[in-house]
Each structure stands twice: as C-alpha cells, then as structure tokens.
Residue, then its C-alpha position, 0 to 999 in steps of 0.5 A: x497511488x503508491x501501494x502497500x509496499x511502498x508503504x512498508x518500505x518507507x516505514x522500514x526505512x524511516x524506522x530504521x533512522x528515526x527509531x528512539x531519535x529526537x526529530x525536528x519536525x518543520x513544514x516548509x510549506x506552512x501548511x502544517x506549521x501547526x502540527x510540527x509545532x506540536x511534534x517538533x523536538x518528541x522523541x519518535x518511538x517507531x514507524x508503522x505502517x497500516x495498508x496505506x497509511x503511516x504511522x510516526x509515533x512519538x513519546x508524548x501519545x501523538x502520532x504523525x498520520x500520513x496517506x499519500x493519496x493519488x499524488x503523494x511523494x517521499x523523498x528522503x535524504x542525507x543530512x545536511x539536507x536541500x532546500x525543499x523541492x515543491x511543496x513539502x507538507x512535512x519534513x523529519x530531521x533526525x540525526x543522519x537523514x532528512x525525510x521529505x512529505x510532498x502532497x499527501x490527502x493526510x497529514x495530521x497529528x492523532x492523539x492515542x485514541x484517534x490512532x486506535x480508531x483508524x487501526x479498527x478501520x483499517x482492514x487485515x494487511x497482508x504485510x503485517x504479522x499480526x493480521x487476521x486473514x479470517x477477518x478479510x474472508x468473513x466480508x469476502x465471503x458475505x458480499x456479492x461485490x465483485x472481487x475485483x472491488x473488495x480486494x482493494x478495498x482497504x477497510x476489506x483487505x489493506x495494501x492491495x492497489x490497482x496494479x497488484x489487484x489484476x496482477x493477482x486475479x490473474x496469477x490466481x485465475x479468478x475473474x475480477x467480476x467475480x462476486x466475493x461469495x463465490x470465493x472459496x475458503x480454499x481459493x482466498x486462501x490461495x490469493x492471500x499467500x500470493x498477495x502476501x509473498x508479492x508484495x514482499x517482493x514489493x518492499x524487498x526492491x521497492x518496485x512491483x514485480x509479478x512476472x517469475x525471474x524478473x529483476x528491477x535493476x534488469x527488467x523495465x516496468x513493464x517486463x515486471x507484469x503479466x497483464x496490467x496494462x499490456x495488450x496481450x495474455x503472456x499465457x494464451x495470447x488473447x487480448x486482454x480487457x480493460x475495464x472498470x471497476x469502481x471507477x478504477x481501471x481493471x485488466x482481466x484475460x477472458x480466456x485464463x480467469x473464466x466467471x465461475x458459479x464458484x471458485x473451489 
C-alpha cells in the first residue's frame, strides 16, 4: 500500500498541472463513466491530500476522492497521452499532462459535506501544517493498544504505513508492542517530528528513505532502511523479529527497542 508520501507528492504534482485548469475526466475503463460524466469538463481548484486519501476539488462543490488501497497506481504523463495500460479507473486531462488512476479501493465523487465528514475521520497528518499532534496524542496516550497498531492507524495518526511504522519505532528505540499509554508526552513528541521529517524526505524523492546519507538515485531499496525487512540490526547485529500486528507484518530489534513500563 503506498504511503503518506506518496500520497503527498502526487497531490504536490497533480496541483502543480491541474490547479484553476478545466479537466476532461473520462474512465477508460467504464467503471466510473458515471462520475467522470458529472466531473467532466469543472473547473479543478486544487488537489489535497489527507493521510492516504486524495482530494481533487472542483468549482461546481464535488470532489474526486481517491484511495489507492493495497494495489492502486498513478501514472501521469505528458499530453497527447497513451492509450491506458490496464484498467484505469479514471483519467485527468488537463492543458499539458494526462493523469492515470489504475485500481483504486476509492473512487467516488463526494459533494461538500461528504468531503467534511471524511476530513473529521481522518486522524492529524503528520504532512500537513494545519495538523493537531494533541489530537493524536490524546488517543495514544488513553489506549492500551499497541503502539505498533495505533501509529498506523489512520482515523489515529494519518499517513504512517507498514515500512515507516517499524522504520520509526526503530530510529525512536519504542518497542512496537508497546501499550499507547505508556507513551510519554516527551517520547510522541519525539516520534512525530522523526515521523514528519522522514516522510518529507519521503515526497522530496518520492521514495522511502530512513538510513542517514542515503540517496535514492545511489542507494538500492533496501540501502534506504534500518530494519524493515532485513535480517539483522545495523546498530547491535541482532536478529531482528518479524512479526504481526494487526494482521500486518511488523519488524522490531529486541535488543534496541526494549518494553519499557513507561517510555519517559
């Protein structure tokens, strides 16, 4: 599943061609025939992004909501564009680039309300200016659910994923399993400045970086983590556990991230 900066950069990008731009909205897939038809020739006011979802304002009070779930793509491409690779959900034409939507879990048109309602389910994004980290903490900081499963989710604290959830326990020395609760004021704070400064990274190069010095045009992927998905701690050498959480793979080293009765 992509994550929040991933997200980000396509709202970055996508505003940066669509923005006060009169879009043709088609689906070449027919899928959505009956959303681009309403869409179809608005004027689009901005792009957002919210966690994971995307928002795709237009002048007439609708939105395009887009979540790309597990298996969801974005190909964007220079006018005059191809014809669509696969099933795309969606396409945006605007005046110099085509945007293609392959496979999103959503894909709706919302009206102004509906809009609202999503943006007050949607936990504080670690991405956006106008957050409230208090807001996150308040539920951390009541819930004996592991850390590990609050911090991805998204009605919690927005745009953390799987790879960036054991990235930043790590990097923070919290032990995933570790009750919300016991999660200091101090200690979440700490976690949402790394959270936020990695995944600005995240849009900057549009590719998840966490090891210090790594570049993504030098650097393989897996050169870019400590310890999502490797076999040993880069700090101490221990093996590191895979686990799960939630039904999602998590990674912790036992030896760097020790369970604490309280995280100071």
């Amino acid at each position: 599943m992509p994550e929040g900066h991933t997200i980000h950069r396509a709202a970055r990008d996508h505003r940066r061609i669509f923005a006060r731009c009169t879009l043709e909205v088609e689906s070449p897939q027919g899928r959505f025939s009956e959303g681009a038809s309403i869409l179809d020739g608005q004027l689009c006011l901005t792009v957002e992004a919210f966690g994971k979802h995307l928002l795709y304002r237009f002048n007439n009070h609708l939105a395009l909501h887009i979540h790309l779930g597990l298996f969801g793509r974005i190909r964007k491409q220079k006018l005059p564009p191809q014809e669509p690779r696969g099933a795309v959900r969606v396409r945006l034409i605007g005046r110099t680039h085509a945007v293609d939507i392959n496979g999103p879990t959503i894909c709706r048109v919302l009206d102004s309300n509906a809009v609202t309602g999503l943006i007050n389910r949607i936990g504080p994004d670690v991405l956006r200016s106008d957050s409230n980290p208090e807001l996150a903490f308040a539920k951390i900081a009541k819930s004996k659910a592991p850390i590990g499963q609050l911090i991805m989710n998204q009605s919690v604290m927005a745009g953390i994923g799987n790879i960036y959830r054991s990235e930043i326990l790590w990097r923070q020395s919290i032990h995933p399993e570790t009750p919300g609760r016991e999660i200091s004021r101090e200690t979440f704070n700490q976690l949402w400045a790394d959270a936020k400064a990695l995944l600005k990274i995240g849009v900057k190069y549009n590719a998840i970086i966490t090891v210090e010095d790594a570049q993504p045009s030098k650097t393989k992927y897996r050169e870019r983590v400590n310890i999502f998905a490797k076999k040993r701690c880069p700090s101490c050498k221990t093996e590191i556990r895979c686990f799960e959480i939630s039904g999602r793979r998590a990674f912790v080293c036992d030896v760097c991230q020790v369970k604490k009765t309280r995280y100071q």
